[in-house]
Structure formats: C-alpha cells, structure tokens
C-alpha positions as CSV (number, residue, x, y, z in Angstrom):
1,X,0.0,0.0,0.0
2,X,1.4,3.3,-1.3
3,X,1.7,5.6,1.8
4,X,-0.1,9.1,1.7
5,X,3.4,11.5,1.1
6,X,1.6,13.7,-1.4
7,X,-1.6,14.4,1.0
8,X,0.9,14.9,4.0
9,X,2.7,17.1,1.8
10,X,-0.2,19.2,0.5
11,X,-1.8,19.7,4.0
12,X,1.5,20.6,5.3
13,X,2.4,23.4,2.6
14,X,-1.1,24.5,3.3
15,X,-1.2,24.5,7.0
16,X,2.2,26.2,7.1
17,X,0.8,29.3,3.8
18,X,3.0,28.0,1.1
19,X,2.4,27.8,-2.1
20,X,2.7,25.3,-4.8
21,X,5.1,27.5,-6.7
22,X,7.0,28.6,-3.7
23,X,7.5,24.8,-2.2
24,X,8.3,24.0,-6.1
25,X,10.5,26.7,-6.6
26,X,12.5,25.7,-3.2
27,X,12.9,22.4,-3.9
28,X,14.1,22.7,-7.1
29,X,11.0,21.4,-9.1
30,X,8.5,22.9,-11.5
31,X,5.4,23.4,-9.8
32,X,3.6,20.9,-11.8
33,X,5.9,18.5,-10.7
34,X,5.0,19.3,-7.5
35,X,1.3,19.0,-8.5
36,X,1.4,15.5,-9.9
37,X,3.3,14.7,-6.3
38,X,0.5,15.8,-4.4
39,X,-1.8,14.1,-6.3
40,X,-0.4,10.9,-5.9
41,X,0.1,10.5,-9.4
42,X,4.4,10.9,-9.0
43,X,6.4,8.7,-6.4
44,X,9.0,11.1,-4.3
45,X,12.4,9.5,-2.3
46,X,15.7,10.5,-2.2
47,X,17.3,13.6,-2.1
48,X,13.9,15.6,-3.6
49,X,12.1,13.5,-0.4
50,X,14.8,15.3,2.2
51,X,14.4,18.3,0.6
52,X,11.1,19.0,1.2
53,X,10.9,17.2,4.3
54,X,13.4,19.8,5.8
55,X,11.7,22.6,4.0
56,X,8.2,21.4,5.5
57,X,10.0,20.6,9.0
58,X,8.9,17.5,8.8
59,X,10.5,13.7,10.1
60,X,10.9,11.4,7.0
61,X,9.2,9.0,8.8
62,X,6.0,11.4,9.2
63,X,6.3,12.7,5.9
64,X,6.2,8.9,4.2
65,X,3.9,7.7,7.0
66,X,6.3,4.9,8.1
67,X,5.0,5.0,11.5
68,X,1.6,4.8,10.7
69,X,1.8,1.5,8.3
70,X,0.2,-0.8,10.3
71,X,-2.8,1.8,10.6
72,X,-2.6,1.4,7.2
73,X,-2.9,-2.1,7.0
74,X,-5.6,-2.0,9.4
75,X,-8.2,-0.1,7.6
76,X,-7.2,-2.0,4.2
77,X,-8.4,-5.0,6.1
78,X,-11.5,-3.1,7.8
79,X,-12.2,-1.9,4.1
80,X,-12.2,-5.2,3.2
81,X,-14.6,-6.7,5.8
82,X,-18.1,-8.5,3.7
83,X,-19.6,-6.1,7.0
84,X,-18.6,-3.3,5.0
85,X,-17.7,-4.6,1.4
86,X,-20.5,-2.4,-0.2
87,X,-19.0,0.9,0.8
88,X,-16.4,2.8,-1.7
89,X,-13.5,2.4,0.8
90,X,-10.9,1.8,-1.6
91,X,-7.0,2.1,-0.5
92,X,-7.1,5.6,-2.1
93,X,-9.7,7.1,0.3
94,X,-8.6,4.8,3.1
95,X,-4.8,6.7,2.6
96,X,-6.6,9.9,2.5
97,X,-8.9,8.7,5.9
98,X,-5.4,8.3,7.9
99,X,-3.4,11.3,6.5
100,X,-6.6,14.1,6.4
101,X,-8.4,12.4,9.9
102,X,-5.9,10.3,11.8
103,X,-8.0,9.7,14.5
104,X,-10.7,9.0,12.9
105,X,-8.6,6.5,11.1
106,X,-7.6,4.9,14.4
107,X,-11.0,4.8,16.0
108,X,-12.4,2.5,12.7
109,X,-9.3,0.5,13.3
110,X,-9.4,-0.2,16.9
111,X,-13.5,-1.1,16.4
112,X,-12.8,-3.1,13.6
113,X,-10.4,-5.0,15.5
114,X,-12.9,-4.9,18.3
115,X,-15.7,-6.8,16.4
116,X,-12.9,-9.3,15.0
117,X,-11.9,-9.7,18.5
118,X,-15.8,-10.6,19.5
119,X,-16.2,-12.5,16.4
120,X,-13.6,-14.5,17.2
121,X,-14.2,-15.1,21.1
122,X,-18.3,-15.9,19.9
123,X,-16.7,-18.3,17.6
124,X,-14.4,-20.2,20.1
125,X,-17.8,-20.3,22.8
126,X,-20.2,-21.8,20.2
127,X,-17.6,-24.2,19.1
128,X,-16.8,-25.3,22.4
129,X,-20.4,-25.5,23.3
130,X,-20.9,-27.7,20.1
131,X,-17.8,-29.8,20.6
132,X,-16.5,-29.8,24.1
133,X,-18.2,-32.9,25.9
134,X,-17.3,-31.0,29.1
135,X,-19.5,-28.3,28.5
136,X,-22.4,-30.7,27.5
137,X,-22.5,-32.6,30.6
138,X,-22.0,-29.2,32.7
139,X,-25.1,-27.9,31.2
140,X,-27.1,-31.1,31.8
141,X,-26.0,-31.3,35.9
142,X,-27.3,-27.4,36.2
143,X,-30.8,-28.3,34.4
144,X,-31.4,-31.6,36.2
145,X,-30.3,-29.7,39.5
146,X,-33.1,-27.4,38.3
147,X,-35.5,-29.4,37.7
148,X,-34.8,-31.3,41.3
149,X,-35.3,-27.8,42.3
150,X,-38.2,-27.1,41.1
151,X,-39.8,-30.4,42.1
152,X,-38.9,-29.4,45.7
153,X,-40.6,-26.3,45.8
154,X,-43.5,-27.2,43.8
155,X,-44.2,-30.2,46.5
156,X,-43.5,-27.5,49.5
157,X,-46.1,-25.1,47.8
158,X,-48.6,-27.3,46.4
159,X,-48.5,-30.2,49.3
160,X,-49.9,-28.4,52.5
161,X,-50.3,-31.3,54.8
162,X,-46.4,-32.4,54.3
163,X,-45.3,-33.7,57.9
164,X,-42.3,-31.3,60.0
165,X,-40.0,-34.5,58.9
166,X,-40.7,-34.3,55.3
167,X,-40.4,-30.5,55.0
168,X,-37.6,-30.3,56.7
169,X,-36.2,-33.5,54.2
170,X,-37.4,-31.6,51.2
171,X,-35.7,-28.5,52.6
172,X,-32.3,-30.2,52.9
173,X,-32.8,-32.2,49.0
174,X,-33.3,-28.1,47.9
175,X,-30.7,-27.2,49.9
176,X,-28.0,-29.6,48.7
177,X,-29.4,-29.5,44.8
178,X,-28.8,-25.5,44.8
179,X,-25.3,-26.1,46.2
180,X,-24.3,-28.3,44.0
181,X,-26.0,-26.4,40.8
182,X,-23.7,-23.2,42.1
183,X,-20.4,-25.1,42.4
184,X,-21.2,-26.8,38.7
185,X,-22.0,-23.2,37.8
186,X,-18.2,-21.9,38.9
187,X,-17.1,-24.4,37.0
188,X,-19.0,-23.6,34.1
189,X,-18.1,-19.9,34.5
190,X,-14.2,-20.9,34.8
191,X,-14.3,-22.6,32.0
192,X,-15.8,-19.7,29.8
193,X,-13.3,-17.1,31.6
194,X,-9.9,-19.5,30.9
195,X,-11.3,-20.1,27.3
196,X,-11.7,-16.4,26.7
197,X,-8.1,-15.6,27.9
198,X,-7.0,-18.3,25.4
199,X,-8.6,-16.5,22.5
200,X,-7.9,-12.6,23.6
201,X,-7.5,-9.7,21.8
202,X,-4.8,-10.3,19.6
203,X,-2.7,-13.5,19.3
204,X,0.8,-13.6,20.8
205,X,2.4,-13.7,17.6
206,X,0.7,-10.6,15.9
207,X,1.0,-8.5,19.8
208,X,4.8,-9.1,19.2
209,X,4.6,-8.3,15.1
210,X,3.1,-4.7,15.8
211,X,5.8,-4.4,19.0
212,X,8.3,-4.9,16.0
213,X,6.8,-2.6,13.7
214,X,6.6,0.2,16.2
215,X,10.4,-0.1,17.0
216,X,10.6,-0.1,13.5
217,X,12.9,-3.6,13.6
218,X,15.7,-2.1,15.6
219,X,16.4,-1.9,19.3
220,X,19.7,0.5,20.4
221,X,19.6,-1.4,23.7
222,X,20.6,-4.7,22.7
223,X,22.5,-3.1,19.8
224,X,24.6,-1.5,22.6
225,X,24.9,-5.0,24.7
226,X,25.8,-6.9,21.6
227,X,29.0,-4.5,21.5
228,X,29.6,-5.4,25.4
229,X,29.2,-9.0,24.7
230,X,32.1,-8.9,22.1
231,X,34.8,-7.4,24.0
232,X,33.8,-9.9,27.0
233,X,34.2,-13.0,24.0
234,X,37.1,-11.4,22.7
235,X,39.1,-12.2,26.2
236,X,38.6,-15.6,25.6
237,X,40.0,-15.5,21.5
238,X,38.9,-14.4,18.2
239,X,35.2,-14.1,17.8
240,X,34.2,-17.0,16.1
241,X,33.7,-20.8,17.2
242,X,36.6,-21.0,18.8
243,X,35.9,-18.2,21.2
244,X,32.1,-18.7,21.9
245,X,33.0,-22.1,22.9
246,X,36.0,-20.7,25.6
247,X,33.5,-18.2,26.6
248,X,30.7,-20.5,27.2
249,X,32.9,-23.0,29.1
250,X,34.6,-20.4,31.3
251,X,32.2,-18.5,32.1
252,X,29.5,-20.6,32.7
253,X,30.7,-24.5,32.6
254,X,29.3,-25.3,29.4
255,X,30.9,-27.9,27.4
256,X,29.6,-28.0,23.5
257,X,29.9,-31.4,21.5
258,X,29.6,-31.8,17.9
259,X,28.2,-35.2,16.4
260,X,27.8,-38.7,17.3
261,X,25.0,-39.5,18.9
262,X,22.6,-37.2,21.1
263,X,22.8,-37.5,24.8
264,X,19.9,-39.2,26.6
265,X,20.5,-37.1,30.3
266,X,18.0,-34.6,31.4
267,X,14.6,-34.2,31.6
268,X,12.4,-32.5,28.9
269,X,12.2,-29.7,30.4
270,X,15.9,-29.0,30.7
271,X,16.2,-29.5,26.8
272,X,15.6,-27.2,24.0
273,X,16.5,-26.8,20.5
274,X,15.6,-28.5,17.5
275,X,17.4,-32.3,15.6
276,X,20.1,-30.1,14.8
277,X,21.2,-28.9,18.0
278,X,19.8,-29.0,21.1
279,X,21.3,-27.4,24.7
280,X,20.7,-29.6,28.4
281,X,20.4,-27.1,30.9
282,X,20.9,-30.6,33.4
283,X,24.1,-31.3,32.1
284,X,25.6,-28.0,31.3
285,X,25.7,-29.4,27.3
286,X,25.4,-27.4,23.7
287,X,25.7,-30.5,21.4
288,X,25.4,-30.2,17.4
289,X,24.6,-32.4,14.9
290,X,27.3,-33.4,12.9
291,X,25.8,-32.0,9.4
292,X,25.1,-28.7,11.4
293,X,26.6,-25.8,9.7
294,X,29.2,-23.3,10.8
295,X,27.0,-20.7,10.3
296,X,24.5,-22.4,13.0
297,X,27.1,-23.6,15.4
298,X,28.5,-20.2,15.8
299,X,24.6,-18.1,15.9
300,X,23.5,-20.9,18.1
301,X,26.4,-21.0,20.6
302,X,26.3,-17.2,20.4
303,X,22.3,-17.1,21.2
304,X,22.9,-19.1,24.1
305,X,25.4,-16.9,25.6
306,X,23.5,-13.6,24.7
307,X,21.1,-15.6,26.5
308,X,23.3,-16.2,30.4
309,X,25.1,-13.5,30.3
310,X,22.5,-10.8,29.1
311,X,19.4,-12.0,30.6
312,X,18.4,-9.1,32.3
313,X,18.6,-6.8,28.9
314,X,16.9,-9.4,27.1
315,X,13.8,-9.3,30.0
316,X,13.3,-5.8,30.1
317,X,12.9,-5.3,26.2
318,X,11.2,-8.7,25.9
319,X,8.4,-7.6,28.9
320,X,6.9,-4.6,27.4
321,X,4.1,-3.4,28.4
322,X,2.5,-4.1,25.1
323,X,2.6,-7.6,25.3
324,X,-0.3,-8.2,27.4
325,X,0.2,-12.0,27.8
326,X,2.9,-14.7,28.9
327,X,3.0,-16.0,25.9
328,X,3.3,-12.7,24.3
329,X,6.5,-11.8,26.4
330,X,7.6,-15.7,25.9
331,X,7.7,-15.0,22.1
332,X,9.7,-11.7,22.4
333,X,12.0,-12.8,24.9
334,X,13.3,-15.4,22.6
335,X,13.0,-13.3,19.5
336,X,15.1,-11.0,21.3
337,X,17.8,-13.4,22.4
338,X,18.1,-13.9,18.0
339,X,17.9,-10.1,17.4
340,X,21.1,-9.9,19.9
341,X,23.2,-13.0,18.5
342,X,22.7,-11.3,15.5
343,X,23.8,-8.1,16.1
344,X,26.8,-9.9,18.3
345,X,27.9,-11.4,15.1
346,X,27.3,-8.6,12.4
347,X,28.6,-5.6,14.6
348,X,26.3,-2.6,13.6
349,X,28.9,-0.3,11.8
350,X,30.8,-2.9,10.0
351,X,27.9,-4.7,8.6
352,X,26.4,-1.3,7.2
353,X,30.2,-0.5,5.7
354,X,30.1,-4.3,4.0
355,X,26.9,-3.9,2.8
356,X,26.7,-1.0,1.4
357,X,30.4,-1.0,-0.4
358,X,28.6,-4.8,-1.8
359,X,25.1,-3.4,-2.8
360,X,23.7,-5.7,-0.2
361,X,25.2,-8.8,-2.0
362,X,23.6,-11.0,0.7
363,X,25.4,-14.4,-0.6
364,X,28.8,-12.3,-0.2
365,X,27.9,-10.9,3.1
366,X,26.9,-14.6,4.3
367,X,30.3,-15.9,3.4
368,X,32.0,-12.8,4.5
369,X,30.6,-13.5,7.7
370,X,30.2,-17.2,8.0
371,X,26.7,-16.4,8.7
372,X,23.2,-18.2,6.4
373,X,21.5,-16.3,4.2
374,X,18.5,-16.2,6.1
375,X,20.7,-15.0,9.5
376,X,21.9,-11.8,7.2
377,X,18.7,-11.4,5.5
378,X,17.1,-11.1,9.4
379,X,20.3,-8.4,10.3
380,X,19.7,-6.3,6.8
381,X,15.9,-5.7,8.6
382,X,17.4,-4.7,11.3
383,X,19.4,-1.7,10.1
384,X,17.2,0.9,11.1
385,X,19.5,3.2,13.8
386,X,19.1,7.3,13.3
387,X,20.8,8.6,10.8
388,X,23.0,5.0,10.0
389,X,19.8,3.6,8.4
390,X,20.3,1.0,5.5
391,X,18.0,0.2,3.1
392,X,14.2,-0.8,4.7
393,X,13.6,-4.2,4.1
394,X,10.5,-6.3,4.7
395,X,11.8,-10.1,5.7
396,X,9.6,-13.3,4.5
397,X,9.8,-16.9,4.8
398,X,7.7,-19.5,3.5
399,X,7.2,-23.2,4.4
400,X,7.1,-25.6,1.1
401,X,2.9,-25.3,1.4
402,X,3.2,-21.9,1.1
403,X,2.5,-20.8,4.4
404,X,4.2,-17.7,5.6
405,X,6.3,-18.7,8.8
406,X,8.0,-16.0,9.7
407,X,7.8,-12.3,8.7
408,X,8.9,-8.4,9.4
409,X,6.6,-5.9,7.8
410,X,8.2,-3.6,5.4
411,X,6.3,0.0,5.8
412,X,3.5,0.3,2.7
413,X,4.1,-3.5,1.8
414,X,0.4,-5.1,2.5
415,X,1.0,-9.0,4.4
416,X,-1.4,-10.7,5.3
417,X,-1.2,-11.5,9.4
418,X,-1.0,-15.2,8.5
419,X,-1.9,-18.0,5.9
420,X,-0.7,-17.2,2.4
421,X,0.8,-14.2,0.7
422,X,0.2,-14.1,-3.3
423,X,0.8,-16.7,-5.5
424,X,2.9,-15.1,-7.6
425,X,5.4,-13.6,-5.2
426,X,9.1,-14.5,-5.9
427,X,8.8,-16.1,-2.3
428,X,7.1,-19.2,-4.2
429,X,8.7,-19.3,-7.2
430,X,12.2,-19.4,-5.6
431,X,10.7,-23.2,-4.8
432,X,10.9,-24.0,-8.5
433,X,14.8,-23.1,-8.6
434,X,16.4,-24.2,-5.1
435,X,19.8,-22.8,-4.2
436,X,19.7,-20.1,-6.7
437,X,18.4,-16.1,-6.0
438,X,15.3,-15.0,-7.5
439,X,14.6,-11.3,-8.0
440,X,11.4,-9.8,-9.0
441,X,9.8,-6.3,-9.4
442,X,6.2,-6.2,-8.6
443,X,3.2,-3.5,-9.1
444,X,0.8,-4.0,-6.5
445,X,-3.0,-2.4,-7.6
446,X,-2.6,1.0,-5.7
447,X,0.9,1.5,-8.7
448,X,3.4,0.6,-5.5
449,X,6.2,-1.2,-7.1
450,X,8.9,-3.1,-5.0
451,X,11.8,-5.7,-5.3
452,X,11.3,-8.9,-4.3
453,X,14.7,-10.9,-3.5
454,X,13.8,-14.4,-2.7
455,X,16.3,-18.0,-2.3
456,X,15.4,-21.3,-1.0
457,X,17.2,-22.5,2.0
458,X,17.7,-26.5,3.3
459,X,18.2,-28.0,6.4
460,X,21.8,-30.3,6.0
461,X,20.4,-34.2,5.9
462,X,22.6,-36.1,8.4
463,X,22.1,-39.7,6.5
464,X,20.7,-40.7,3.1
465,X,17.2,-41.8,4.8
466,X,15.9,-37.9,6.4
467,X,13.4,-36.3,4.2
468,X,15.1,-33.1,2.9
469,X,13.3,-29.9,4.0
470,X,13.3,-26.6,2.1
471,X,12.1,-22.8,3.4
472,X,12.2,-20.1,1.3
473,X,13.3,-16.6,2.4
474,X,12.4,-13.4,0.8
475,X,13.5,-9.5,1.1
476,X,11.3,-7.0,-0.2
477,X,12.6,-3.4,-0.6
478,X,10.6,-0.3,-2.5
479,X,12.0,-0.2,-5.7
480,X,13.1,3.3,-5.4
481,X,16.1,1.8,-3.1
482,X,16.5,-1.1,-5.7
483,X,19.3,0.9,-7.4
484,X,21.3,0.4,-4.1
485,X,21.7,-3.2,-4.8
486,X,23.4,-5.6,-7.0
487,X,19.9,-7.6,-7.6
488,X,18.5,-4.6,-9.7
489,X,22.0,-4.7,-12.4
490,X,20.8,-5.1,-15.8
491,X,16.9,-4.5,-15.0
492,X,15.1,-1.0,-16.3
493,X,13.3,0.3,-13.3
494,X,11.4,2.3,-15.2
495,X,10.0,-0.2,-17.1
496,X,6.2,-0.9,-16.1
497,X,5.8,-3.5,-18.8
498,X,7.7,-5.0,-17.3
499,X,6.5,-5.5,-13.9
500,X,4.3,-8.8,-12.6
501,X,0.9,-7.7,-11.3
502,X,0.6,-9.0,-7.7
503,X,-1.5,-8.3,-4.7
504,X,-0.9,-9.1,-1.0
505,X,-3.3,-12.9,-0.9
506,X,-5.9,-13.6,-3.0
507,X,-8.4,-12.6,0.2
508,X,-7.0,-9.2,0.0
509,X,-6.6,-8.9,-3.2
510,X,-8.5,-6.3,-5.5
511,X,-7.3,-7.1,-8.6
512,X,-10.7,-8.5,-10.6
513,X,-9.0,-9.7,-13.8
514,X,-6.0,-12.0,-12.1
515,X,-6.4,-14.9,-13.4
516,X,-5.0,-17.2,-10.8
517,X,-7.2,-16.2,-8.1
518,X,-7.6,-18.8,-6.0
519,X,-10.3,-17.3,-3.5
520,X,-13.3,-14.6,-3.4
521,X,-11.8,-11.6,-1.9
522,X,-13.0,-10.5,1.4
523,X,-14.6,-6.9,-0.8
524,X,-16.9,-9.8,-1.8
525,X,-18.1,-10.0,-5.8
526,X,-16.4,-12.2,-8.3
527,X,-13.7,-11.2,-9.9
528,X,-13.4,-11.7,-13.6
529,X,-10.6,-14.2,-13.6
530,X,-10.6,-17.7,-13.0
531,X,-11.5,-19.0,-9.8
532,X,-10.5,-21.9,-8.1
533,X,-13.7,-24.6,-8.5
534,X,-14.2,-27.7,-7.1
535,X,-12.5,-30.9,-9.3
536,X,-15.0,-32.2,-12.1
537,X,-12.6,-33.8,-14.0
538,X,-11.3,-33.3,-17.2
C-alpha cells in the first residue's frame, strides 16, 4: 500500500501558507511536478524527499507515513470486511482517511479490530459449546439440579399437609441441589473465563509483530549490549567458534559437543532446541549435529550466551508493556535473544560499511561472515538506527505449502497476518529453482512497485534416509532503493511492462482480472478471472 506522502505534503504546505510554486520553486521542481506529487500521481524518495521534508519541517518518517503502516494495513483490512464490502472504501480514500483524519482513522481500526476480537471469542464459545463434551454434561448437571429444584418447591407449595420430617427432608434435597448447581455453575463460568483468555484480543504472535513494527525492527539497547558481549568474548579468543566455545565454558561451565549420537540425560524440560542442536540445561551441554553448519554452530552457541550472560537486557525489552500475555512476552524474549546473537555477530557499523560497499550482496555478506542467508537477511531488517539507516527491508519466509512462517513488515508493503501471501510472489517461485536467488519487481493495484529478492534455504540431511526440508526466504525493498543493490543490475526500473501484477493474498486482493485467483476476496463479488472450483474432471 502506497503511503499518503503527497496528501501529507499538501496539508502541510497548506497548513504552514505556502504555495505550490513557492515549495516548487524551493525544492528545485517545477510546480507541476510538484502537483502530480500531491496528487499521488508521482512517487518522491531520495534527495527531492529530504528536501522538502526539511523545508516542511517535517520527520521522514512522518512525511512517508512509516509509523503509521500498520494503521494502514488495518483499515485496508477493515475496508475489506463482507460487514462493510458495499461501501467505496478503496485504499485511495482509506490513505486519504489516515493522513486528512488520523484519528478517525484509528478509532475504525481499533473497532474493527474490536468486532474481529468478538467474532472471534463468539466463535471459540459456540464451538466449544458444540464440541466440548465437558460443556455438555456441565449444562445437563445445572438443568437436572433445576429441575430437582423445582420439584422441591412445587411439593413444598402445592403439598400443604407435608409432615415437619418431610419439610424439613425436602428442605435439605433443595438445599443440597442449589449447592451443587452453584459449584457446577463456577465451573461452568471458569471454564468460559480460561477459554476467553485463550482466545484474547490479539494472538501472541501478531502483539509481538506490531511491538516490531513500532520499533521499526531495531532496538539500540541490545545493539549497545551486543558491542559489550564482544569485547567480553574477545578475552577468551577471536570471535568465532573458537571463542564462543572458551566463553561459554569459562564463564558458565558449558561444554559443547559436535556429532555422534545425542545424549539421553535430562529431563524435557531442561532441553531445547531442535534435531540439529539441542542445549541440556541438566548437564551443562550445547551438542550439534554433525551435518550442522558453521554458520548455525556459531549463531547458536552465540544465542545461548546472549542468552546467560545478558538475561536481564533481554527481559526488560522482551516484557513490554505491550505484550499483554505470557505467551506474548515468551515469544519476544526469545526473538530478542536472536535479534542480539545477531547483532553480536554482524557488529552494527561494520555490517552497514560491508553492505553498502557490496550493494547488499547478501550471498557475499553470508560468506563474508560465515553467517546463512537467512541470518543476514534477518540483520539487513534490522538496520534501522538514526541517521546510519540501511535500506528498509521487509523479511519473509515461506514453508514448502506456502504458508508464511515468519515475517517483518516492510512500511507500505500489505502482508497478510498469517496463511498465504500471493501466488505469484518471488517467495514461491524461488521453490521452483532451489539454491539459486530469485529477484522480482512487482506493481501492487494501488501503482506501488517493489523488489522482491527471494532464495530457497535447506536443512543439512545427516544420512541418506531424512526427508530433505526446504524454506524459502524473501527481502522486499521499494523499488526506489532497488538501485542500491546488485539484484536490480541489468533490469530498467522504469519499465512498467515490465512489472508482474501482484497483490498481497488472493483474500485481500482487488485485482478483478487475475487470473489465478484462488479465493473470493473479502470486498466480496467475483472477480473476472478464474476462480479456483471444485475438481470435475477433465
């Protein structure tokens, strides 16, 4: 989705008494130029961007509408509600809504995500009501313990000549009936409370996505501890293998083993990790497979450490406020414990220098490094610090069904929260040519145009008889950074022809002539491509 700049622009100039020629003529532009801009109609970056950002005294950030993406994303969604699908909210006036009225903007978000959150939580009860045979048979004790109930008092109305030992027996049978009706009623009650805390506002995941997003991928905290944690490594010999594993058995007793079998000691609970590695918090041991990579011997080994010796910085950015739930702050803890082992291994400053001097060559960088491809696709996100900003990248990575895994939103790229992002995204199509880098340059509806840089990934077999595994990965940058990077050499950017026509899923789609949709967009209305039908034959 194309942010708003030539709307903030306009009501900017306007609310400061400038005129188009006067902003033109100071920014070095013809006025009509400047016109088109405004309109929407022109796309604006670089150093014409900064220009009229300092000339507006305005933030980049507020002048793109960066920080307002997932507001954004929010109403596209809203707009795209069947609730709401026969109003003209189209991603122009839904841009104009959140530039023009920003709190009216927010206020249809936050209800629309309201009435998803109700939805959702009178889904979950009527399901459980329908399918829970707990719920059944609470239901049944409370209306036989009314009927028993009733019975009682109807006999104690209706019976007059009912003997003091028989009252007082039919007393006691009321008595006992109504207690037990209100402890099955707690229970009942509990039950509906500790399923409604299971399906809460948001889901952990998406509370720590928009976290993310707000801190626009980049925390100077652990940035600054990640430079701590190297000179405390560096006692112990170069950073690398070599030294994690002095560190780690120096300063906290930790022996690391590579291959054979894995141990047997220690309970469940005092493992984690995953068949290629996996750490025994019992036995005090890091042990790798022996097909493990360098580049996940050394990130792993350098996580864990990041992990002992920086808990306490990893806890107080991981248990934000905004993260409303234990498994919320869960999540972020341990995607914070990753954002620092990366950022221990590609040093801020350095990084930026490589990757700038090799147009973001990620395969360089990852041998440069001896880092994966996805572990320097996850620091390029990353490089967001004031005024040392690389390029803004979104991150993506896809399961062999297609299901989006993992991902960091790119500002004005539309993803869908979870499921499946467009078919025809470089993302899939990096499936059909494993090992090698795709690049694409896409034109979503509203004319936003980005590069897509997408490359398969495998997990190293151990023995003949494991089923290989593939993920793909996938950058996304706006394509007026693509000229930064070695993946747009040889391509004409200005070239629309050439672009593939994509949208953000199928669901969210509004594209009516694609002809591999695959499902009715939420808008509603049939599109006038091909649909996916049920099998007939052929």
């Amino acid at each position: 989705m194309r942010a708003p700049v030539g709307i903030r622009l306009r009501s900017r100039r306007k609310s400061m008494g400038l005129s188009q020629a006067a902003l033109a003529r100071e920014a070095g532009i013809s006025p009509s130029y400047l016109n088109l801009i405004e309109a929407g109609r022109r796309d604006v970056g670089g150093a014409l961007l900064i220009r009229l950002a300092s000339r507006l005294d305005l933030a980049i950030d507020e002048l793109t509408g960066a920080r307002d993406q997932r507001l954004l994303q929010d109403l596209a969604e809203a707009a795209a509600d069947p609730l709401i699908g026969d109003l003209d909210l189209d991603s122009d006036r839904t841009q104009e809504l959140a530039a023009s009225f920003p709190d009216a903007a927010k206020a249809l978000a936050r209800l629309h995500r309201a009435y998803q959150e109700a939805s959702a939580s009178a889904d979950a009860f009527a399901n459980r009501l329908r399918a829970d045979p707990l719920f059944a048979e609470l239901l049944h004790q409370i209306l036989s313990q009314i009927t028993a109930v009733r019975s009682g008092t109807e006999i104690l109305s209706d019976v007059p000549d009912l003997s003091p030992e028989e009252r007082s027996r039919f007393l006691g049978n009321i008595a006992r009936e109504a207690r037990a009706m209100s402890d099955v009623a707690r229970t009942l009650i509990g039950e509906f409370d500790r399923d409604r805390g299971r399906h809460r506002s948001l889901s952990p995941a998406r509370e720590l996505d928009e976290l993310i997003v707000e801190e626009r991928n980049h925390f100077p905290t652990l940035e600054a501890v990640a430079d701590d944690l190297r000179r405390q490594v560096a006692r112990f010999g170069p950073i690398g293998e070599a030294g994690l594993e002095g560190a780690l058995e120096q300063q906290f007793g930790i022996t690391v083993s590579r291959g054979g079998p894995p141990p047997g000691g220690g309970s469940r609970k005092d493992r984690q990790g995953t068949g290629q590695y996996h750490y025994d918090s019992a036995e005090k041991l890091l042990w790798f497979r022996g097909s493990a990579t360098v580049a996940t011997r050394q990130f792993q080994m350098t996580r864990l450490y990041c992990e002992l010796a920086a808990s306490d910085a990893i806890a107080r950015v991981g248990d934000d406020v905004r993260l409303t739930s234990p498994d919320a702050r869960r999540l972020a803890r341990r995607a914070m414990a990753s954002y620092l082992a990366g950022a221990f291994l590609l040093p801020y400053g350095r990084f930026l220098t490589d990757a700038e001097e090799n147009r973001y060559d990620i395969d360089f960088l990852a041998q440069a490094y001896s880092a994966s491809f996805e572990q320097v696709a996850h620091r390029l996100v990353t490089l967001r610090r004031k005024g040392e900003e690389g390029i803004p990248f979104g991150f993506l990575r896809s399961d062999p069904a297609g299901r989006l895994t993992k991902h960091f939103p790119l500002p004005g790229l539309l993803l869908p929260n979870s499921g499946h992002a467009c078919p025809l995204w470089a993302i899939y199509g990096a499936f059909r040519k494993p090992g090698e880098p795709v690049r694409q340059i896409v034109r979503f509806a509203d004319g936003s145009r980005y590069l897509f840089i997408a490359k398969t990934v495998s997990k190293r077999l151990a023995t003949y008889r494991e089923q290989p595994f593939h993920l793909s990965v996938m950058l996304a940058c706006d394509i007026l950074h693509a000229d930064r990077t070695i993946y747009a050499a040889g391509l004409d950017l200005d070239d629309l022809s050439a672009d593939v026509a994509v949208g953000p899923s199928c669901r969210l789609c509004i594209r009516r002539d694609c002809e591999h949709r695959q499902e009715e967009p939420l808008a509603g209305g049939r599109g006038e491509g091909a649909l996916h039908e049920p099998f007939v034959g052929t």
